[in-house]
C-alpha positions as CSV (number, residue, x, y, z in Angstrom):
1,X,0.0,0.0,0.0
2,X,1.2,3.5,-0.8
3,X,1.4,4.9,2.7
4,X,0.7,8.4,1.4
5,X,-2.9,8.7,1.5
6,X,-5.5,11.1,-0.1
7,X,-4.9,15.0,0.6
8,X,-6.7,15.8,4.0
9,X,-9.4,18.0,3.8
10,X,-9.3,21.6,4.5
11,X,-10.9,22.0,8.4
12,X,-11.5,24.9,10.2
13,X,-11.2,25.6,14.0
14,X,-15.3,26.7,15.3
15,X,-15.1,30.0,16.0
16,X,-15.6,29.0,19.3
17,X,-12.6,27.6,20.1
18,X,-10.8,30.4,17.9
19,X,-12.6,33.2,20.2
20,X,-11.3,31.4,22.9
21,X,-8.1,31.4,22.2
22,X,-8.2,34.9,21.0
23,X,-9.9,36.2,24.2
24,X,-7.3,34.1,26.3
25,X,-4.7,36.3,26.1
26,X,-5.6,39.0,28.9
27,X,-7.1,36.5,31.1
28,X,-3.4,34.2,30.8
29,X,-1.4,37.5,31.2
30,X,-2.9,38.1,34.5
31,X,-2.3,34.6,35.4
32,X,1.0,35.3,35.0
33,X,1.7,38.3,36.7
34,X,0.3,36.5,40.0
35,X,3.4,33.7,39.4
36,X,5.8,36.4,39.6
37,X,4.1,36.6,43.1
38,X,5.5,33.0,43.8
39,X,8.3,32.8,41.7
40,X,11.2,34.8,41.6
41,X,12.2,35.3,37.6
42,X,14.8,33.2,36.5
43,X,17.4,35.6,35.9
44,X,20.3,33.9,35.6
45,X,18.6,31.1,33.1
46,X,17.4,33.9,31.4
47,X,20.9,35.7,30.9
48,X,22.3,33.3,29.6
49,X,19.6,32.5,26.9
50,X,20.4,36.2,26.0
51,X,24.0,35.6,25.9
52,X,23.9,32.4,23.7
53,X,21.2,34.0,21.5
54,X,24.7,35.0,19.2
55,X,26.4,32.3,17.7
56,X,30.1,33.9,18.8
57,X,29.4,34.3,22.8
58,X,31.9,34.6,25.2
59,X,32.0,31.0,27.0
60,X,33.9,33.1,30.2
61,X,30.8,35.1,30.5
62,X,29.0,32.6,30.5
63,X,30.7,31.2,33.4
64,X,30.7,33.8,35.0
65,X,26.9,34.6,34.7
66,X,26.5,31.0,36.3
67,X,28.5,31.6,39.0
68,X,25.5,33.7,40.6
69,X,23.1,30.4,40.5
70,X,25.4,27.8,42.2
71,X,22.2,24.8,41.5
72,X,22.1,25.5,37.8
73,X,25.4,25.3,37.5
74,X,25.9,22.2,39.9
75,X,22.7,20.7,37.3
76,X,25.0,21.5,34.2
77,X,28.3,20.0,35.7
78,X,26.0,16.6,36.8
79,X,25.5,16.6,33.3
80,X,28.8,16.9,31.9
81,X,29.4,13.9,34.2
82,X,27.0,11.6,33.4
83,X,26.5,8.8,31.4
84,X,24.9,10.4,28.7
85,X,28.6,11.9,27.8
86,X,30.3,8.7,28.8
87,X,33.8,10.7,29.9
88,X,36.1,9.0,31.0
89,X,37.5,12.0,33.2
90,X,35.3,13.9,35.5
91,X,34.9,17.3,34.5
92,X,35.3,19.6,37.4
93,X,35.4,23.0,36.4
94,X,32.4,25.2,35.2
95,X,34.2,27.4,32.6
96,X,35.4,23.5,30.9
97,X,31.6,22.2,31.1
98,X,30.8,24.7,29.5
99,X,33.3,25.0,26.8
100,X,33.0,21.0,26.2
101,X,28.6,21.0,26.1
102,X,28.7,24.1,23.2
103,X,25.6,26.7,22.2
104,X,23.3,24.2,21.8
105,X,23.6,21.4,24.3
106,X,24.5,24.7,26.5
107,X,21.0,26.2,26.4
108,X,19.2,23.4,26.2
109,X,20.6,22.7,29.7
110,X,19.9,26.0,30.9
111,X,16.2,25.5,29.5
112,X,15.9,22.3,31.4
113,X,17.4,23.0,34.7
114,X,17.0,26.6,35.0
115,X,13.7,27.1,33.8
116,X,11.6,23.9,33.6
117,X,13.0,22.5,37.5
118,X,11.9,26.0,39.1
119,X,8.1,24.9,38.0
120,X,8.6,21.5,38.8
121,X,9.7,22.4,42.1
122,X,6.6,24.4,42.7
123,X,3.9,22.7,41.8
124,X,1.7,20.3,44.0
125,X,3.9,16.8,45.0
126,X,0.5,14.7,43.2
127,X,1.6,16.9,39.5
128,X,5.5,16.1,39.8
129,X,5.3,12.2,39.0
130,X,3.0,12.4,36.0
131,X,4.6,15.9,34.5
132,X,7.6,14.2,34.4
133,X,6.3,11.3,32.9
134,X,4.7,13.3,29.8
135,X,7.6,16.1,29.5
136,X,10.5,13.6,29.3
137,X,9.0,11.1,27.4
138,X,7.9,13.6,24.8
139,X,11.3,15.2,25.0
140,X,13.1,12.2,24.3
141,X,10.4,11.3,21.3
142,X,10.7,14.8,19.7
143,X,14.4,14.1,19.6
144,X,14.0,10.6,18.4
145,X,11.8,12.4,15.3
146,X,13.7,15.2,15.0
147,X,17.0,12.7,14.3
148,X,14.9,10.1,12.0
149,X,13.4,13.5,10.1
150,X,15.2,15.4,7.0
151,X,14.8,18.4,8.4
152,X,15.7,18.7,12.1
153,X,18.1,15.4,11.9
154,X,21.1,18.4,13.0
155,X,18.8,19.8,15.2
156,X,17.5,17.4,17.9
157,X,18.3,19.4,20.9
158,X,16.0,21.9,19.7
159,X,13.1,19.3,19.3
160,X,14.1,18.0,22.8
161,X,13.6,21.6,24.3
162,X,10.5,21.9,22.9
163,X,8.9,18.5,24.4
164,X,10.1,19.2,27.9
165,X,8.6,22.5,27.7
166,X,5.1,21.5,26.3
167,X,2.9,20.8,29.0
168,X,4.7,23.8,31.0
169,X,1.4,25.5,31.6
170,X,-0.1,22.9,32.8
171,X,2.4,23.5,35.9
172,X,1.6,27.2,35.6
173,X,-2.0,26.0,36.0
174,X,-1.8,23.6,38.7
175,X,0.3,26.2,41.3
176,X,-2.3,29.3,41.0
177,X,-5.4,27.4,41.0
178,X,-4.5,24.1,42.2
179,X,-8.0,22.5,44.2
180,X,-9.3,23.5,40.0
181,X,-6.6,22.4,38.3
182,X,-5.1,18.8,40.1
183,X,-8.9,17.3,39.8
184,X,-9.1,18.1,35.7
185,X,-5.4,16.7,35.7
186,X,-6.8,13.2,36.5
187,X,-7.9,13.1,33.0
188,X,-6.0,10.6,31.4
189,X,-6.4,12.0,27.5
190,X,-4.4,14.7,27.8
191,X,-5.0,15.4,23.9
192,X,-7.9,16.2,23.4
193,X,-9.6,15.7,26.5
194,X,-7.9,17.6,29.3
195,X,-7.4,20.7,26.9
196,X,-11.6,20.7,26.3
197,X,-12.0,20.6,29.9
198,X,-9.4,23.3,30.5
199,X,-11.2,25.1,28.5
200,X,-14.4,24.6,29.6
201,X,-13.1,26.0,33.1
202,X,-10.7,28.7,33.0
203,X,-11.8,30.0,29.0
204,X,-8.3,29.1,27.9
205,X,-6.1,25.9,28.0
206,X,-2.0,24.7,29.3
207,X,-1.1,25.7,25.5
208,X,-2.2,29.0,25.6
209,X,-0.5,29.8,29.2
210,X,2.7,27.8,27.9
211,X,3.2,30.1,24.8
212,X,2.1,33.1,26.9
213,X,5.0,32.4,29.3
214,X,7.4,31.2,26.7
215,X,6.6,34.4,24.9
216,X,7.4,36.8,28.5
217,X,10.7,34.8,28.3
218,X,11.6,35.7,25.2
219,X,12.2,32.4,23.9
220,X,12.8,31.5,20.0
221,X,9.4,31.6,18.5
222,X,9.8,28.2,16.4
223,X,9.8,27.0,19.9
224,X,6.6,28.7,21.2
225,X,5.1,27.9,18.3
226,X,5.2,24.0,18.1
227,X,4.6,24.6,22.0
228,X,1.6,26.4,21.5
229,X,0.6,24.0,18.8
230,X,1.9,20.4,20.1
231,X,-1.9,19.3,20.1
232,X,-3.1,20.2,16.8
233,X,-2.5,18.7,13.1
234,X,-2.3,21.0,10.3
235,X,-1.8,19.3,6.7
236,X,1.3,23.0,6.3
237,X,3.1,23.2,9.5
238,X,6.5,23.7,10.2
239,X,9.0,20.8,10.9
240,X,9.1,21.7,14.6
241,X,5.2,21.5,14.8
242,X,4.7,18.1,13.4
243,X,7.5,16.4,15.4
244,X,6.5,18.1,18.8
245,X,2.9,16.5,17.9
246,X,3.9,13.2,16.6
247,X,6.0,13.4,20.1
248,X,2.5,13.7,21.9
249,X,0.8,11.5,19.9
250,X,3.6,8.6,21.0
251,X,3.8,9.4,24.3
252,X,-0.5,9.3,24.8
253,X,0.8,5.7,23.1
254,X,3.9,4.7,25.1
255,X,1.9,4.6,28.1
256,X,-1.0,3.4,27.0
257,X,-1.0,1.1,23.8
258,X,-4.7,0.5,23.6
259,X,-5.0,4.1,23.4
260,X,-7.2,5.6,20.1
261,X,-4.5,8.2,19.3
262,X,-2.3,5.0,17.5
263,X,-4.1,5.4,14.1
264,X,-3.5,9.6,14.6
265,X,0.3,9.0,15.0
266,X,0.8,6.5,12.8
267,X,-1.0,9.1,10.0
268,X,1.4,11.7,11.3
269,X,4.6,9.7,10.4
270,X,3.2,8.7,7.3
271,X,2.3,12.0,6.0
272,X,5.0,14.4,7.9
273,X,8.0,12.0,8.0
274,X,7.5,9.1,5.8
275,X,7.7,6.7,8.5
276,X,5.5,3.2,8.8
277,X,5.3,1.1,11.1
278,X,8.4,-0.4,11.0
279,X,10.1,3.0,12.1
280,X,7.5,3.3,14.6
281,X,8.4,0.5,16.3
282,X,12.3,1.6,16.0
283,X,10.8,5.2,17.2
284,X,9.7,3.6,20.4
285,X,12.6,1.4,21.5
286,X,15.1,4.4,20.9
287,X,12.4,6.8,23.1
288,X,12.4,4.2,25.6
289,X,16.4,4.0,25.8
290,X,16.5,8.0,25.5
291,X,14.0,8.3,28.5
292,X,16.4,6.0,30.8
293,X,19.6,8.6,30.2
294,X,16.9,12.2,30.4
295,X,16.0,10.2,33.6
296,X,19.3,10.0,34.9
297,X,20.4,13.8,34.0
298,X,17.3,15.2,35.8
299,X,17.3,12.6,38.9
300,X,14.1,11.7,38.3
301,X,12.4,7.8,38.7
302,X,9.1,7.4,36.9
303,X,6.7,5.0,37.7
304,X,5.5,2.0,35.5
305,X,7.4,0.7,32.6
306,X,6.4,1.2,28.8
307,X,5.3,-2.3,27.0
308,X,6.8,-2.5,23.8
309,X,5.8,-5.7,23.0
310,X,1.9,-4.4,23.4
311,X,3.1,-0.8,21.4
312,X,4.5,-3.2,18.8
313,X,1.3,-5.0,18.8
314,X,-0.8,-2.7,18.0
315,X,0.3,-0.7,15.9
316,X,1.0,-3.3,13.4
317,X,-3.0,-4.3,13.7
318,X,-3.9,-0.7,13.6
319,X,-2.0,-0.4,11.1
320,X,-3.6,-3.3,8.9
321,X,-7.1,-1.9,9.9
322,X,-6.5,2.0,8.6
323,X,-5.6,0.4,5.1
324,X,-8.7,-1.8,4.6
325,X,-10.3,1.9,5.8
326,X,-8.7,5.1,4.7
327,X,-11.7,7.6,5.5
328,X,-11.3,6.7,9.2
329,X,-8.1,7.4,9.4
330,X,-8.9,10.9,8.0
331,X,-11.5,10.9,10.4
332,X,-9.4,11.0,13.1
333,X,-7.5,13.8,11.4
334,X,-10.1,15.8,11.1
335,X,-11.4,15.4,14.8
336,X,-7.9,16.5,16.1
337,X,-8.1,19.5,13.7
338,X,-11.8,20.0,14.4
339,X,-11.6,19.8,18.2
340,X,-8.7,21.8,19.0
């Protein structure tokens, strides 16, 4: 069968959900201005996203500029150090960590520890276990897709980034209104589902307050856009967008193989990437492996363990099913468009 299928069809968003987001924006800002009530900014994380923003930056400044935030630069020499690198001679000295990790590696640890760990840290204890077990295992499948992909096979840190910081409003969320928030959390869909419900209570959803904030932080907008957009399938999107969703798509899947989002993500590899089902199953076994080393750097230990075997199974039955019946997998397509 030729994987590519017919041309989706053109869907728009109800003006509903379009006024919603619109509307959003002054209601999220507020939000926001009563976390800096709780939070202290991030300045030193933030420098140094400022002084990496040009490709020729001064690694001494650098240093230096982590010298006034002794745990984020304690997180980025544990990372130098672990396994992940594989040294074979401890790295000791801040200025060489951050000469050996580079621009990119560089901010994405800055992202990780010194922006992502300060919300962690914050949020209600029942929110850490399963926002860690979404963020990383999207991180470490946006990465996966991002090196399988031709476009951001050079660029995988980037993709990484942008899965760890997806669900960061729902953190946002979950510290300034938490009795709300924690019970709508339960959801287990957190694809569709959650985001109607958000919605449904608050006017606006975790996407909107994670681009809001990503946006106050000045962040690169590829980034706050597949962010904003990590839950919605577009047949023109940029590169970013479609791996940061296929990486949602597999982790609803990862944890839960029986799960109706397997025909969604299999459609998104077929049409964005060219994958089947073959290079799903690959896709899976390499996010598996990537989780264990994320795991590691961020001193984290997630509950349950991911079932290949049942992943493996099926998609490969899925798989059989969506090409005796193309329309439904368009179907699907549609609904993700449709809904969100």
């Amino acid at each position: 069968m030729n994987p590519e299928l017919v041309n989706t069809p053109s869907v728009s968003v109800p003006p509903a959900v379009a006024g919603t987001r619109e509307d959003g924006f002054q209601a999220v800002d507020a939000l926001l201005s009563r976390l800096d009530k709780l939070h202290s900014s991030p300045v030193v994380a933030l420098q140094v996203m400022e002084l990496t923003k040009d490709p020729d930056f001064e690694m001494s400044d650098v240093a230096r500029c982590l010298d006034n935030d002794p745990a984020l630069a304690a997180s980025i020499l544990r990372l130098v150090n672990s396994s992940y690198y594989g040294l074979s001679q401890p790295v000791t000295s801040l200025p060489h960590a951050v000469t050996y990790l580079g621009r990119g590696p560089l901010r994405l640890a800055v992202l990780s520890f010194g922006l992502v760990k300060t919300f962690v840290t914050g949020a209600p204890a029942q929110l850490h276990q399963m926002y860690w077990k979404r963020s990383l295992t999207m991180a470490s499948a946006a990465r996966k897709c991002a090196e399988m992909s031709d476009d951001l096979a050079s660029h995988p840190d980037s993709a990484f980034a942008a899965g760890l910081l997806a669900d960061l409003g729902m953190l946002v969320l979950a510290q300034l209104e938490t009795e709300r928030y924690l019970e709508l959390a339960e959801e287990p869909d957190h694809t569709i589902q959650l985001v109607k419900k958000e919605r449904e209570e608050f006017g606006f959803d975790h996407l909107l307050v994670g681009q809001r904030l990503l946006l106050k932080w000045d962040l690169p907008s590829p980034l706050i856009e597949a962010v904003a957009s990590h839950h919605t399938y577009l047949p023109i999107s940029p590169s970013l967008n479609h791996i940061l969703l296929a990486a949602n798509l597999l982790t609803e899947v990862l944890w839960n193989p029986a799960s109706d989002y397997m025909p969604l993500l299999q459609q998104v590899l077929i049409r964005r990437m060219g994958l089947g089902v073959d290079d799903l199953i690959t896709l899976a076994l390499a996010t598996q492996t990537a989780m264990a080393e994320s795991m590691e750097i961020f001193g984290v230990r997630l509950d349950g363990e991911i079932d290949l075997e049942a992943v493996e199974q099926q998609a490969r039955e899925q798989f059989e099913q969506a090409a005796l019946d193309s329309e439904d997998y368009l179907g699907g397509l549609e609904t993700l468009v449709t809904v969100l």
